[in-house]
C-alpha positions in Angstrom: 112.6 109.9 126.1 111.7 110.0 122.8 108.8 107.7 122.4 105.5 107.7 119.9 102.5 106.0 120.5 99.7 104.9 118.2 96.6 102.3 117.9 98.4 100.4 114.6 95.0 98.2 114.4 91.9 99.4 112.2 89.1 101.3 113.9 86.6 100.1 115.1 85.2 96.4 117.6 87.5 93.6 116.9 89.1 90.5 118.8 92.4 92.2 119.3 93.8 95.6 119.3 97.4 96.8 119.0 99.1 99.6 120.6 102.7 100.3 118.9 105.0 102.2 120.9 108.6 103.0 119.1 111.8 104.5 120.7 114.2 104.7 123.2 112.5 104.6 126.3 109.6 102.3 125.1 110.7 99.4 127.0 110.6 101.5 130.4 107.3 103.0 129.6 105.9 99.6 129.0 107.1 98.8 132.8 105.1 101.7 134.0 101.4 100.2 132.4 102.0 96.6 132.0 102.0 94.0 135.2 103.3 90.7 133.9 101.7 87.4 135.2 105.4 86.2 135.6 108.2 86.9 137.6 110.5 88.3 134.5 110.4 92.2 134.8 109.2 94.1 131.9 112.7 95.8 132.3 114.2 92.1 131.7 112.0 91.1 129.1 113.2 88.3 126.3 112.9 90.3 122.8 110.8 88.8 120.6 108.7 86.6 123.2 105.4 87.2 124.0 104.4 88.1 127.9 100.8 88.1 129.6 99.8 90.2 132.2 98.0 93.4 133.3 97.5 96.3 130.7 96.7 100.1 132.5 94.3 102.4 130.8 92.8 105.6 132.0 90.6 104.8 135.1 90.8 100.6 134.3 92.7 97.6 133.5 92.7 95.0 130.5 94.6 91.2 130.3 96.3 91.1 127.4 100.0 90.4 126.5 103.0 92.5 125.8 106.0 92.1 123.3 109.1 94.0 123.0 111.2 94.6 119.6 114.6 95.5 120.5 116.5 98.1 118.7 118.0 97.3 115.7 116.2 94.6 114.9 112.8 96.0 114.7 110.3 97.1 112.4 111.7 101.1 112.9 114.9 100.2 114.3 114.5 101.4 117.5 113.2 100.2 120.4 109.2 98.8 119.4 107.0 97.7 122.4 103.5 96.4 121.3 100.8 96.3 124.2 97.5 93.4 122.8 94.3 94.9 124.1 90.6 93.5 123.8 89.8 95.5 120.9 87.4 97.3 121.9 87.1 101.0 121.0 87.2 102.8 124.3 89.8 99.9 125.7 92.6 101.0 122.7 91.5 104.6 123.6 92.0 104.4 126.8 95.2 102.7 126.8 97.1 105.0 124.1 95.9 107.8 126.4 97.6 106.2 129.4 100.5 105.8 126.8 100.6 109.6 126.5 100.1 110.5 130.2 103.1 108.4 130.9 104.9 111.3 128.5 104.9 109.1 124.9 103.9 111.2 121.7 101.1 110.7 119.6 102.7 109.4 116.0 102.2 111.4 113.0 101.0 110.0 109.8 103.1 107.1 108.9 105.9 108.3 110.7 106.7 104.5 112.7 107.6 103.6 108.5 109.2 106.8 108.3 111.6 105.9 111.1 112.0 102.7 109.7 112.9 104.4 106.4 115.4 107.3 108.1 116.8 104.2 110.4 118.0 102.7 106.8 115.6 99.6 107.2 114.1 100.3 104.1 113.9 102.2 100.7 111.5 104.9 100.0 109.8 102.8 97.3 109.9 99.7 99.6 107.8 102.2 102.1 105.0 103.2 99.3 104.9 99.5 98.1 103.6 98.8 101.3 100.6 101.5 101.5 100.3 100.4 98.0 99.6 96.6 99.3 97.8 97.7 102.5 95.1 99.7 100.1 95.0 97.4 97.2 91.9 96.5 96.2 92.7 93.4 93.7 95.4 90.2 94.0 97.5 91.9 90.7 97.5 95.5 92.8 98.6 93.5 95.5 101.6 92.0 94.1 102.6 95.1 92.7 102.7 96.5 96.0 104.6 93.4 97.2 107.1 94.1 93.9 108.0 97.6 95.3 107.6 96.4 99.3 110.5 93.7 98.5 112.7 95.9 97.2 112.9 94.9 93.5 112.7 98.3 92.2 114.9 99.4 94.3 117.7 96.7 93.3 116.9 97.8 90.1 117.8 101.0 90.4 120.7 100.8 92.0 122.0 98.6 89.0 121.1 101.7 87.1 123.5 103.6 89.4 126.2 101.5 89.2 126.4 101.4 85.1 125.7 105.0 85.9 129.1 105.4 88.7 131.4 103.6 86.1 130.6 106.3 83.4 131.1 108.9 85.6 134.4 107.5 87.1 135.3 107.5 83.1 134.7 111.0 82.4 136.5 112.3 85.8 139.9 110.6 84.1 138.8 112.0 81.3 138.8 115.4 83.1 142.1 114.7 85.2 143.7 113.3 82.2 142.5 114.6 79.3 145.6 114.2 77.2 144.6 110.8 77.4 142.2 111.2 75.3 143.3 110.6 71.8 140.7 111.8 69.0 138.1 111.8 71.2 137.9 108.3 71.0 137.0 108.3 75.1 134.2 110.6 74.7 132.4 108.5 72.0 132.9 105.5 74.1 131.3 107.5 77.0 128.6 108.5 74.6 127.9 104.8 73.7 128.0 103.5 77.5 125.4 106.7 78.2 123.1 106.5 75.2 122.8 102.4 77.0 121.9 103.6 80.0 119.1 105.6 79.1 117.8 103.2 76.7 117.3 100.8 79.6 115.8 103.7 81.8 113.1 104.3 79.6 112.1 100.8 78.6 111.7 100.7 82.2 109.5 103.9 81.9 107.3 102.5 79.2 105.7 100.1 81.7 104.0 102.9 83.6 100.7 102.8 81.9 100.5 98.9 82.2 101.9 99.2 85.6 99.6 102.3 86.7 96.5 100.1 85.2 97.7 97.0 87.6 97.6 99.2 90.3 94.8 101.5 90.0 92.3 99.4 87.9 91.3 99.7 84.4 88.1 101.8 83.6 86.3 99.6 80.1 83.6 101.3 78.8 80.6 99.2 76.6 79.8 101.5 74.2 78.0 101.0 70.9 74.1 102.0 69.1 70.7 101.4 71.1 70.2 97.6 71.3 73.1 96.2 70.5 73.6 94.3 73.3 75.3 96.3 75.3 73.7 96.0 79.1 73.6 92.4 78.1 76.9 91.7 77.5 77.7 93.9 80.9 75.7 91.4 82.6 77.0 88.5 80.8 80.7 89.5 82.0 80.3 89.9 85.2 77.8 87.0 85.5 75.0 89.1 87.6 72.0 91.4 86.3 73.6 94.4 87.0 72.0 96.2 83.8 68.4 96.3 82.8 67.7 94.6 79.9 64.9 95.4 77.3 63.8 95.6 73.6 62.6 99.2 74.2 65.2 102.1 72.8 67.1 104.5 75.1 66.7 102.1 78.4 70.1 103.1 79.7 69.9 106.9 80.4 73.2 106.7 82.6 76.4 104.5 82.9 76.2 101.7 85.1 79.5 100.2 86.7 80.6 96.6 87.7 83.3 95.1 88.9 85.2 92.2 87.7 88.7 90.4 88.2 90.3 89.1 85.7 94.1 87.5 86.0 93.8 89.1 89.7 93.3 92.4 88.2 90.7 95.1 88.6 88.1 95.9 86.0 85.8 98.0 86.0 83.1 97.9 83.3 80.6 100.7 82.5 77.8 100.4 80.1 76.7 103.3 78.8 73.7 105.1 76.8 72.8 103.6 73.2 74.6 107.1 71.5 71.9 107.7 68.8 71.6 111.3 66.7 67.4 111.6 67.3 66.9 111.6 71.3 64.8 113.2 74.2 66.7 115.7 76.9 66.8 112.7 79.3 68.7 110.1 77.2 70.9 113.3 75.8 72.2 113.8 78.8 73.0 109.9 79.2 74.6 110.3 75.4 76.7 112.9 76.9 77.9 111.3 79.8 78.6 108.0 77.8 80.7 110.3 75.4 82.4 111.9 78.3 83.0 108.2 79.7 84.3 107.4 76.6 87.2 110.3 76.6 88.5 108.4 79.9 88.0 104.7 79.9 91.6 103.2 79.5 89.7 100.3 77.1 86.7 100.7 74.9 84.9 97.9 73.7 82.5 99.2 70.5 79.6 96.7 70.2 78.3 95.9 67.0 75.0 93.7 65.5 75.5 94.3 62.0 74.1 98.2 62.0 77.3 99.8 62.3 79.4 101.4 64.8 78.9 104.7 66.6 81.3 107.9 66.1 84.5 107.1 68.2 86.3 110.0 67.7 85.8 110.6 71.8 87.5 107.5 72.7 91.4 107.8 74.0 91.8 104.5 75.0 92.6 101.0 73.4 89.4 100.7 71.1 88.3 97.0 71.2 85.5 96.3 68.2 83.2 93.1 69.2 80.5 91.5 67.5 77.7 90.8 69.5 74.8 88.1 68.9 77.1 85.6 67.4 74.4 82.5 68.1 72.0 84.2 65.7 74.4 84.9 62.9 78.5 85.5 61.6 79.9 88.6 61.0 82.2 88.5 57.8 83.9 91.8 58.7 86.8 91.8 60.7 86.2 92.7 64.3 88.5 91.7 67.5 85.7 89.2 69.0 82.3 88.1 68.1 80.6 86.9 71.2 76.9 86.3 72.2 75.5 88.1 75.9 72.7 85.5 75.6 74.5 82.1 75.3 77.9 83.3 76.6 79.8 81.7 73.5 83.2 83.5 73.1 83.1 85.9 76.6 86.5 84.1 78.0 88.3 85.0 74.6 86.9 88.6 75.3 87.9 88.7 79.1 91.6 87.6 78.2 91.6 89.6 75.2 91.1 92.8 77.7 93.1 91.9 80.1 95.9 91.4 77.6 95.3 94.9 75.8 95.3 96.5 79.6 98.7 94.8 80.6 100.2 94.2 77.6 103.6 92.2 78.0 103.8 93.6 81.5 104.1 90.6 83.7 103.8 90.2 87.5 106.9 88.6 88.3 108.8 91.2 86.8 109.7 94.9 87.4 107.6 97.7 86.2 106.5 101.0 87.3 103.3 101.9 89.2 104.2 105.2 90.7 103.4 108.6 88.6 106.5 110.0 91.3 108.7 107.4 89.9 108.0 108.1 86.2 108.6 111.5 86.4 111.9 110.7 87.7 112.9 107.9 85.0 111.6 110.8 82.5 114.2 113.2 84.4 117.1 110.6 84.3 116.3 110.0 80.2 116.1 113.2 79.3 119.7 114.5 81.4 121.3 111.6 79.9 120.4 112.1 76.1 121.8 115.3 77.0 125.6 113.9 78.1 125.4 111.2 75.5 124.4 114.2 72.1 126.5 116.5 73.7 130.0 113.8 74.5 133.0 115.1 72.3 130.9 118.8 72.1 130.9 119.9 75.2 133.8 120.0 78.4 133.7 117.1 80.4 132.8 118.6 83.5 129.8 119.9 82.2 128.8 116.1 80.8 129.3 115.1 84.5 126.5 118.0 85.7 124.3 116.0 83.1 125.6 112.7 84.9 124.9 113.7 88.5 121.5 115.1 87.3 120.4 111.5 86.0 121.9 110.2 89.6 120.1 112.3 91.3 116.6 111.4 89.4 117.2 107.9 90.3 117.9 108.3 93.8 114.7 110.1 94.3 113.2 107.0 94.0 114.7 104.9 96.6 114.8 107.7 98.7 119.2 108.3 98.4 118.4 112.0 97.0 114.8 113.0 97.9 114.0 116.0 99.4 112.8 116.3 102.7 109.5 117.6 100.9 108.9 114.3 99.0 109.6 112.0 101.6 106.8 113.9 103.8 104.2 113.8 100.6 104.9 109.7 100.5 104.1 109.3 104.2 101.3 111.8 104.3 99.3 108.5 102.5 100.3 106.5 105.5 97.3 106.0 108.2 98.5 107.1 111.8 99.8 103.7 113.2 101.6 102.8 110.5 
């Protein structure tokens, strides 16, 4: 019997609690702790329907139901058994220890999704778009997630491959045949169909920042001189008093963070110390961390009043110049927005203008990358096809289909074809036990 058990519910008091057996012997084990209210036998149990009755636990017993997942048509593809608990603590304790008495094995990280993912019921990516969903923290992060979870990388990939498998069934005539190939003229084809290929590879590439930004959040930081406006327009985005407000120079000593969503993604705004030359220790430290904030904020919005902007030369991100205090007067110099914190005038412009310099042309519906793990392979592909494609014509044949098999190779990391054993461990070390 070669069963693992786990609580697959959150810690903690709750209505319910789940406890997820998977493999073959589940059903049986189930018999030897479950007492249905029925007169169906666990051992004769519908799939798919479920039973109430009698749960065992260590020293007591709980009412709750039973359902069982028959093999291959289950979330693993093997034999699932789900035992619903009260969900308390101690009772989904007590009742995965019973599970384990009876001779199941506590489940590893993630490794009921691994099965499902060795058992060919879904793609590596599929398997990290749904940690990705399960910890999102936003609706955009989410449907990334759900992007990667319903396969849509994967498909894309595969497409990939398949351009990829007609090249390389080209070049092995080539090599078989090569008197066949008259001036060369079937190598510069080759070169053509392989220089495509990795031009679509890396389009696909170039949404990783975007994509990584969906995901992850993007860090905007309100930088600009002492009393610009800046804690007011922090406040005025995220419609709370999250800053302290005053006339006196040097309030902010240290960044203060909010949270805001805007088109379902995460932002995360930080308004930092009035950077000034002539300051005390105190607020130099708070210029210090504001320049340091500055270095990684993926969008930097530079307030203005009229005085001038501050040195910039520490910002890496998208540099976003605003005018503040609009209601009191214009600005005739040319700045991105002009907005005012106290009367709100021009703030939706701002939000949309963010979220736009964030995403870019990256849209939701469509595929893009959020994994660094699947960049790096892309990058891989690219780089061992620009090789086959300069080299077509130069080089044998054989050694163009190394290059071939290389970019194959990249691209099956990422739906899980060619990964090693050592990545697909890393991917469901993020994985919580029951999942």
């Amino acid at each position: 019997m070669d069963v693992i058990s786990a609580i697959s519910t959150a810690a903690g008091t709750g209505g319910v609690a789940i406890i997820r057996l998977s493999g073959e012997g589940a059903l049986s084990l189930a018999s030897r702790m479950f007492a249905p209210d029925g007169k169906t036998a666990v051992a004769d149990f519908s799939p798919y329907r479920m039973y109430t009755g009698k749960i065992s636990g260590e020293g007591f017993t709980d009412y709750g139901m039973c359902v069982y997942f028959r093999a291959p048509k289950s979330f693993t593809g093997e034999d699932v058994v789900e035992l619903h608990c009260h969900g308390g603590v101690a009772i989904a304790r007590g009742i995965l220890a019973k599970t384990l008495s009876l001779g199941a094995r506590a489940a590893e990280k993630g490794e009921f999704t691994k099965r499902a993912f060795l058992n060919g019921k879904l793609s590596l990516s599929s398997a990290e778009g749904m940690i990705d969903m399960i910890n999102a923290e936003s609706l955009a992060s989410v449907r990334a997630g759900e992007m990667l979870y319903n396969e849509k990388l994967s498909a894309e990939i595969k497409s990939l491959q398949d351009a990829l498998k007609d090249v390389l069934a080209a070049v092995s005539v080539d090599i078989d045949y090569p008197e066949e190939d008259a001036g060369g003229f079937n190598a510069a084809v080759n070169a053509a169909a392989i220089a495509e290929i990795a031009d679509k590879i890396e389009r696909l590439a170039s949404t990783y920042g975007a994509g990584k930004r969906v995901k992850d959040g993007v860090t905007v930081a309100i930088c600009g001189r002492p009393n610009v406006g800046k804690s007011s327009l922090l406040n005025a985005l995220l419609g709370c008093e999250k800053a302290i407000v005053s006339d006196e120079e040097g309030t902010t000593r240290d960044a203060v963070e909010g949270d805001l969503l805007i088109d379902g993604i995460k932002f995360s705004f930080f308004d930092t110390a009035g950077i000034r030359e002539n300051s005390g220790a105190v607020e130099s430290m708070g210029i210090e961390r504001a320049k340091s904030i500055l270095r990684s904020a993926d969008i930097v919005l530079s307030v203005d009043d009229g005085r001038g902007e501050v040195d910039l030369s520490d910002a890496n991100g998208e540099i976003l110049r605003v005018f503040n205090k609009c209601d009191l007067k214009r600005s005739a110099k040319r700045f991105d927005a002009q907005v005012s914190a106290a009367t709100g005038e021009g703030l939706e412009g701002l939000k949309n203008l963010i979220a736009g310099k964030a995403v870019g042309e990256t849209s939701l519906d469509k595929v893009f990358i959020i994994e660094r793990r699947h960049y790096g392979a892309l990058l891989r592909a690219v780089q061992s096809l620009r090789s086959a494609a300069d080299n077509a014509g130069i080089i044998t044949q054989d050694l163009i289909a190394v290059d071939l098999k290389d970019a194959w190779d990249a691209l099956g990391e990422i739906t899980g074809e060619t990964a090693s054993e050592q990545i697909i461990n890393t991917v469901f070390e993020k994985f919580c036990v029951g999942k």
